[in-house]
C-alpha positions as CSV (number, residue, x, y, z in Angstrom):
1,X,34.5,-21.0,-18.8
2,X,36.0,-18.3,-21.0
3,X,38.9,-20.5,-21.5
4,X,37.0,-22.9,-23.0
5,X,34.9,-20.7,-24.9
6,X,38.2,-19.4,-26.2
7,X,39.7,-22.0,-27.3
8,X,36.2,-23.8,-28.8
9,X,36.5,-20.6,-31.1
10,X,39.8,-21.4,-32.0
11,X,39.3,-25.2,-32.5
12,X,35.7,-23.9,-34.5
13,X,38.2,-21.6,-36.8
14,X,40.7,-23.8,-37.1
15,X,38.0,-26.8,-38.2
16,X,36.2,-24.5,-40.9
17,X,39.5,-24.1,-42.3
18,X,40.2,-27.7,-42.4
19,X,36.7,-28.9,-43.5
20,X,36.7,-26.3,-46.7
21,X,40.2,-27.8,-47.7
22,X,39.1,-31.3,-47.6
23,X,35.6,-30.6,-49.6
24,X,37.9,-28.7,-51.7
25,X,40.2,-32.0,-52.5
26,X,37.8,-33.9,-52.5
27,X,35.7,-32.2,-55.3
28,X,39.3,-31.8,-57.2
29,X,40.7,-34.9,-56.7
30,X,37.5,-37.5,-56.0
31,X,34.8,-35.7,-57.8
32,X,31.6,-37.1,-55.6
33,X,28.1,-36.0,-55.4
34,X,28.9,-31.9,-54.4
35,X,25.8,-31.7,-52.0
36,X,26.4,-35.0,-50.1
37,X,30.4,-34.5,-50.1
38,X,29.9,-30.5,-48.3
39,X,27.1,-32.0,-46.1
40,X,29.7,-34.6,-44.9
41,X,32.7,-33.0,-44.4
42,X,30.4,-30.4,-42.3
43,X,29.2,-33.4,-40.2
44,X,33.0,-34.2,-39.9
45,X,33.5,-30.6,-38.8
46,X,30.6,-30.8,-36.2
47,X,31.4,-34.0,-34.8
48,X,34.7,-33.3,-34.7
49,X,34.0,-30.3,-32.4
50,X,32.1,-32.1,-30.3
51,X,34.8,-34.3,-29.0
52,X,36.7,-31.0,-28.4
53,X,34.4,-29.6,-26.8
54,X,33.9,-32.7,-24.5
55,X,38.0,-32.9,-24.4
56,X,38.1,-29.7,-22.7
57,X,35.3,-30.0,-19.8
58,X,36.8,-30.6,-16.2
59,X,37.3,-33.9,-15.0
60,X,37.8,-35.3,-19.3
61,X,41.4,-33.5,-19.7
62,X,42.7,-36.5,-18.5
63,X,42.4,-38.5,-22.0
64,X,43.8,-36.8,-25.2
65,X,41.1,-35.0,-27.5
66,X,41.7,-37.5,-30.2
67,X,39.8,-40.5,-27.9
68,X,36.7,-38.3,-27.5
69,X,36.6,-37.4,-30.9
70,X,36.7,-40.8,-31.7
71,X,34.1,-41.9,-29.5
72,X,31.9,-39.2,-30.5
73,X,32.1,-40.8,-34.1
74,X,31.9,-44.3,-32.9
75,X,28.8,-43.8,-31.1
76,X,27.0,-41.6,-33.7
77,X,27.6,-43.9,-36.4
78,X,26.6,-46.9,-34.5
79,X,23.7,-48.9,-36.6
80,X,21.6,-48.3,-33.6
81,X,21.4,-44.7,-33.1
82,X,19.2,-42.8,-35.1
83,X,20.0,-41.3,-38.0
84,X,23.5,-43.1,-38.2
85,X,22.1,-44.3,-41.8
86,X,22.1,-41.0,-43.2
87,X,24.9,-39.7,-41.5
88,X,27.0,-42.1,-42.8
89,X,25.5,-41.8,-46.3
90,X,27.0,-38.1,-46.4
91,X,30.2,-39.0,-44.9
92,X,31.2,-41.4,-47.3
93,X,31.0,-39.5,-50.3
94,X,34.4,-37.7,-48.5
95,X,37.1,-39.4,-49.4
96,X,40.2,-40.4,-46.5
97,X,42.9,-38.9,-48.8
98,X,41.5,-35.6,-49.3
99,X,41.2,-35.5,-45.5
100,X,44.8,-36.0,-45.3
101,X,45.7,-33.4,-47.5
102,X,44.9,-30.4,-45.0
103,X,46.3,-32.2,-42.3
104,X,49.8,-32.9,-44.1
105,X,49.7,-29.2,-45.0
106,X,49.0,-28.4,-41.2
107,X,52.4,-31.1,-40.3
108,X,55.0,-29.4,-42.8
109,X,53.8,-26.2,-41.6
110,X,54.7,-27.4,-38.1
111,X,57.8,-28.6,-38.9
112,X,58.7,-24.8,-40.7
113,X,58.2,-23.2,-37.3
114,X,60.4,-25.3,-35.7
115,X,63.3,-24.9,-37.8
116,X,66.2,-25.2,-35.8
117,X,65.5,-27.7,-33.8
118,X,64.8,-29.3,-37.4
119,X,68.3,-27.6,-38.0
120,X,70.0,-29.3,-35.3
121,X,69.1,-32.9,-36.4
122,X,71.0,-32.5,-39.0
123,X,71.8,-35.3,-41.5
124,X,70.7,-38.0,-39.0
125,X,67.0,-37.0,-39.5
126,X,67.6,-38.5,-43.3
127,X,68.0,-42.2,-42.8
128,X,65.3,-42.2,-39.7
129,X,62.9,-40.7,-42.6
130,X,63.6,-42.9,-44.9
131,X,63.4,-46.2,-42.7
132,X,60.0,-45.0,-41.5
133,X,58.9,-44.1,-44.9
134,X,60.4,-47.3,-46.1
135,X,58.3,-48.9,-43.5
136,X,55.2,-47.5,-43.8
137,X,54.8,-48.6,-47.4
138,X,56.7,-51.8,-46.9
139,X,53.7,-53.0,-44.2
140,X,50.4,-50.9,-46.2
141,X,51.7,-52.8,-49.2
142,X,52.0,-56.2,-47.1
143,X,48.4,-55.2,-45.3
144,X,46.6,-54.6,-48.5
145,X,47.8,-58.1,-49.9
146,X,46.2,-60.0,-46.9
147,X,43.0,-57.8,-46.8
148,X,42.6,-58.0,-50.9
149,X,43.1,-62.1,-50.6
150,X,40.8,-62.3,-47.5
151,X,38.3,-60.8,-49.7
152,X,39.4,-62.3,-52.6
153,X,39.4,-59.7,-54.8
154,X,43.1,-60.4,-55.5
């Protein structure tokens, strides 16, 4: 049990850090209502623990910590749980892309402590990156056409 208490510490740390860098974005970059946008990204925060904390209880190991964290929010915001109403009134005054910002900050510090094996892909890492970048905006860009005429809004 130590173990887990541990690591919830470390997720709980680790969390904090993450949920004051999105509510700062998202006051810098989306400028929403201050109260709702810091009560949300703490609901994010809490939830988010949650399915950590379920992640690593015996006999739940076997699915990643990214499923029960998701099902943690899928269930709480379901219309037909209490409270989802106002829980959901908080969280969307957080914006997705200041959400990202913390998380892309986490990745490229990832990728500096793994410099040489970075080091050993050498040039052949520059074409993959661009074909997956290429990609990604190629079929958003081709997403966001279908969704913006289904609604027609475009």
């Amino acid at each position: 049990m130590n173990e887990i208490a541990n690591k919830m510490k470390d997720y709980a740390f680790i969390l904090a850090v993450t949920g004051l860098y999105t509510f700062i974005a998202n006051i810098v970059g989306f400028t929403p209502d201050v109260g709702k946008s810091a009560i949300g990204c703490l609901i994010l925060v809490v939830l988010t623990l949650v399915g950590c904390f379920i992640a690593l209880l015996p006999g739940f190991k076997r699915l990643p910590m990214v499923f029960w964290v998701s099902i943690v929010c899928v269930i709480i915001s379901l219309p037909s749980m209490p409270g989802s109403a106002v829980l959901l009134s908080y969280t969307k005054e957080v914006n997705f892309l200041a959400i990202t910002t913390p998380i892309l900050a986490y990745a490229g510090l990832s990728i500096g402590k793994d410099i040489e094996a970075f080091k050993q892909l050498s040039w052949r890492i520059v074409p993959v990156a661009l074909a997956v970048a290429a990609g990604s905006f190629v079929c958003s860009a081709a997403l966001a056409e279908v969704i913006l005429h289904l609604e027609g809004i475009f």
